[in-house]
N, C-alpha and C positions, 0 to 999 in steps of 0.2 A: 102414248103410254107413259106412265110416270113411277118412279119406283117408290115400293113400300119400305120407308125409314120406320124403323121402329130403336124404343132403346135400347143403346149399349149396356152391358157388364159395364164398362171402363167407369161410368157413374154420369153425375146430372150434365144434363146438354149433349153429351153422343149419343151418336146413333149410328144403326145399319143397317142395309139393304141387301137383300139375295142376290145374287144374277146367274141364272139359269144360262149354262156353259154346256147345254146335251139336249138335244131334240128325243132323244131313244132313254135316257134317265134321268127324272124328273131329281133324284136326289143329290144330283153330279152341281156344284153350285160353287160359285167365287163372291166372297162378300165385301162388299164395296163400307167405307167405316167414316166417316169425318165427324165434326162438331157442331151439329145444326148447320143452318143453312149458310153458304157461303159466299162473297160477294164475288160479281162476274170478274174477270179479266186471269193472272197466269195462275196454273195450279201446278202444286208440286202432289203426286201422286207414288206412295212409298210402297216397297217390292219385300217380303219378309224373304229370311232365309228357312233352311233347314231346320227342322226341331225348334218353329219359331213362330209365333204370330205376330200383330202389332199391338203395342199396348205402351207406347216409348211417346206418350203423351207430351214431354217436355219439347219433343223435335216438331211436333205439330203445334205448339206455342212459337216454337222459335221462327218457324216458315211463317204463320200470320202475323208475325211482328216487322218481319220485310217485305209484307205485299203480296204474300202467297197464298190461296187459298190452298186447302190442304186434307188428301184422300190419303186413305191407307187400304190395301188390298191384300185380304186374305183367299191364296189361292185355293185351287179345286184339294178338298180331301185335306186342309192344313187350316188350323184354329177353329175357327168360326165357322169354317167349312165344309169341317169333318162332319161324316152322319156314322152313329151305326154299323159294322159290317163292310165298312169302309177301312184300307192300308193306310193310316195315316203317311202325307207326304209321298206318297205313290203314284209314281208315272213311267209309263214306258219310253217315252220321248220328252223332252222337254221344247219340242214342239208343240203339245198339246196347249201351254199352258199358251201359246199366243191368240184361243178365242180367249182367258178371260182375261187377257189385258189389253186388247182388241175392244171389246164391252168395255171394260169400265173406262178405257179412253172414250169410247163414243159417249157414252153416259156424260162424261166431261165436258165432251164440245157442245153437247142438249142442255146442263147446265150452264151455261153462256162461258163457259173458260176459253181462251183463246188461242193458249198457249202454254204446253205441256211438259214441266220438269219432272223425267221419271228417277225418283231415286231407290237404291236398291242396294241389299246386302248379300253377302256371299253368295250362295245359290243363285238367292234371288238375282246377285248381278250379273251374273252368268247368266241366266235366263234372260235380264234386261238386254242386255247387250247383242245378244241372240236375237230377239225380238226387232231392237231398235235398225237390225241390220237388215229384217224381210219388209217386203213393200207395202203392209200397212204401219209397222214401227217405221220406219222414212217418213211415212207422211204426219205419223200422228207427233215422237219424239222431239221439241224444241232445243231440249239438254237435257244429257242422261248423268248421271251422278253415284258412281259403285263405292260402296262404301264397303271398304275387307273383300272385294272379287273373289269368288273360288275358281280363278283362271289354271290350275294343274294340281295332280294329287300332291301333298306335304309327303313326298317318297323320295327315295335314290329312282336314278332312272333303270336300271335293274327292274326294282319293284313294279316302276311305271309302266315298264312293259311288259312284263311278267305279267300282274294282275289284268293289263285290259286286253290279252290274251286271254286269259281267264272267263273273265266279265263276258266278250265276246260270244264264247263258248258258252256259258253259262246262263248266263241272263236272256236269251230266248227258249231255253228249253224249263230253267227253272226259274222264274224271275222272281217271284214269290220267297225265296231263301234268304236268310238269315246270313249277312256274312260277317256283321260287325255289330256288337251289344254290348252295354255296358257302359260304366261311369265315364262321364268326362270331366277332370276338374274346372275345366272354364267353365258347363253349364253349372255345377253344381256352384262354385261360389258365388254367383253373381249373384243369387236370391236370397234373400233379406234374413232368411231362416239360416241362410248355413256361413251369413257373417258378411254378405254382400249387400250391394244398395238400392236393390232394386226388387218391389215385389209384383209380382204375378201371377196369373194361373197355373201352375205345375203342371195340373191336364191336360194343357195348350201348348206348355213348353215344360215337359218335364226335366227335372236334375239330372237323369242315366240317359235321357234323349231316346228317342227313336229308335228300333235297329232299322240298319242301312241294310237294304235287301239288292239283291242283283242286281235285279233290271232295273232300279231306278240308279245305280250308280253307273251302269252301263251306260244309261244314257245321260247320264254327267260327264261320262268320259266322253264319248262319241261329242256330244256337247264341245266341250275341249278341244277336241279333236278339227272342231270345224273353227274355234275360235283361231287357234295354232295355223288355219293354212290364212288366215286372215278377212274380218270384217267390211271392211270399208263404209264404216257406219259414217251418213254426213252430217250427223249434230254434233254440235263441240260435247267433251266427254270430261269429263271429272275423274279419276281414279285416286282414291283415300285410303291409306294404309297408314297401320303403328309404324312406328320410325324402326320397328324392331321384332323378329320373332322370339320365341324361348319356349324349353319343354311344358306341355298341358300336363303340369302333373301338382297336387296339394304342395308338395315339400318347394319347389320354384318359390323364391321369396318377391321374384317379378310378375307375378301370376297376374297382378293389376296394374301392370305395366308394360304386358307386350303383348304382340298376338301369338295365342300358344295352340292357334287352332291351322293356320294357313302359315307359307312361307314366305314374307312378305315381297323377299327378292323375288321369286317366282312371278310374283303379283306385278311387280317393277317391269320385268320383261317380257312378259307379255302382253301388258299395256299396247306395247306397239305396233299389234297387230287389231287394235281394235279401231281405228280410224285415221286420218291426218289430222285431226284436232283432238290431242289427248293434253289433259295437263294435271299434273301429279300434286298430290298434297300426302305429305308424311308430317305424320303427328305425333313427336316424344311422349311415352310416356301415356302412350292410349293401347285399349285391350280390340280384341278382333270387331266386336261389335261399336264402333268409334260413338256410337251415341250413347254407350252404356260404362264410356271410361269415365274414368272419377275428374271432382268438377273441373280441374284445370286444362286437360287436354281435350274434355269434353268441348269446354267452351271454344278451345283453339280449333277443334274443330263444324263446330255449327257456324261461326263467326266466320273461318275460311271460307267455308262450303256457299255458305250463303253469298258471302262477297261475289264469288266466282257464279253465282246462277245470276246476282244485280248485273254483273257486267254481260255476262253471257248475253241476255236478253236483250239489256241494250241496242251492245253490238248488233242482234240479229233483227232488233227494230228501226235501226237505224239505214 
């Protein structure tokens, strides 16, 4: 079998492919994204987060400039992937999401790539990370790469446990509920329109974001929750955060200057429950999504990141 590329939105030379993620519904789909055809040997394969697709074109430049071929995956029900009648970003488990990154690693290794850098943003690294820990992420993962992890909620631990009492309760009987809607100032400035540098599809990644329904925060929590008793993931692991958090709100004069969406010390500490080989990279002066901070911290961090995937592989071919 061979997949159907066709073109991308992002414009001339991408493309994408469907991958059928559900024997029982034919519309349940994860879309596989690169830049025409890629040459064999290591791919780097990127994980979107929340209220998020891929479209960060510049990181898929910078991976084939050090030898990377380079996939981007738009999960079940998010960007690309969304149909219709569909919860956008909705899952009861964040288990689900390991056939389709299961698929489009395989897809990868039928594509002649040899060896698999997974990188991945908030949500998404939580997922990665999750993934990279069950027995086909072991096999597939060469180095995984989180870029802003959403390893615990941005709360007092009060809240923490308060709410996934809540969650608990809540999100099997009503999972479907509304518990958090409304503007965020980190989505909203980022986009080109409202005074940021980056433009994109709104549809795909709107400025007020998603609301965040029960059951899928439920199982972010429970998520967490398995991260916290600990991983033991064997690929060497990357963890990349702002040097710094600060309020998500318009009046913040840092607003393009730190992560005002996650805590990045939170992120710090529990790092170390994600495997024996974690190694930290803090970036001054970068926003949660580290590929979307402005150019200097930007660069400090695709220059890091990459250094640490040339060595990583080395190492592991050596």
């Amino acid at each position: 079998m061979t997949l159907d590329w066709r073109p991308d939105p992002l414009g001339p030379g991408w493309e994408s492919a469907e991958l059928p993620v559900s024997v029982h519904d034919p519309s349940l789909v994860a879309t596989l994204v690169r830049h025409g055809a890629q040459t064999a040997g290591p791919a780097m394969l990127h994980l979107h987060g929340f209220n998020d697709y891929f479209f960060q074109t510049h990181l898929a430049d910078a991976a084939r400039e050090a030898g990377l071929a380079f996939y981007a995956l738009d999960l079940r029900r998010c960007g690309r992937s969304w149909r219709p009648g569909q919860l956008p970003h909705t899952v009861a488990d964040l288990a689900e999401y390991r056939v389709d990154l299961a698929l489009a690693a395989r897809w990868l290794r039928a594509l002649d790539h040899d060896r698999l850098v997974l990188h991945a943003h908030s949500t998404g690294g939580l997922t990665a990370a999750l993934w990279a820990a069950s027995p086909a992420g072991r096999e597939a993962v060469d180095a995984l790469v989180l870029n802003s992890p959403w390893f615990d909620l941005n709360a007092r631990w009060f809240q923490r446990v308060v709410s996934t009492w809540v969650l608990d309760t809540l999100g099997p009987l009503d999972p479907d509920r509304v518990i958090a809607d409304g503007p965020s100032a980190y989505s909203y400035h980022l986009h080109r329109a409202h005074g940021g540098r980056w433009d994109y599809d709104l549809t795909m990644k709107p400025a007020d974001g998603f609301p965040v329904r029960a059951g899928w925060l439920r199982a972010v929590r429970r998520g967490q929750a398995r991260l916290a008793r600990g991983l033991g993931i064997d690929a060497p692991v990357l963890v990349a955060t702002a040097a710094e958090s600060g309020p998500n709100r318009l009046d913040n004069p840092l607003l393009d200057a730190q992560d005002t969406v996650l805590d990045v010390r939170q992120i710090w500490a529990r790092s170390r429950q994600l495997g024996p080989d974690v190694t930290e990279l803090r970036v001054p002066g970068a926003i949660h999504d580290l590929t979307l901070s402005a150019d200097r911290p930007r660069a400090v961090y695709l220059d890091g990141m990459l250094a640490w995937v040339r060595r990583t592989l080395a190492d592991r071919a050596a």
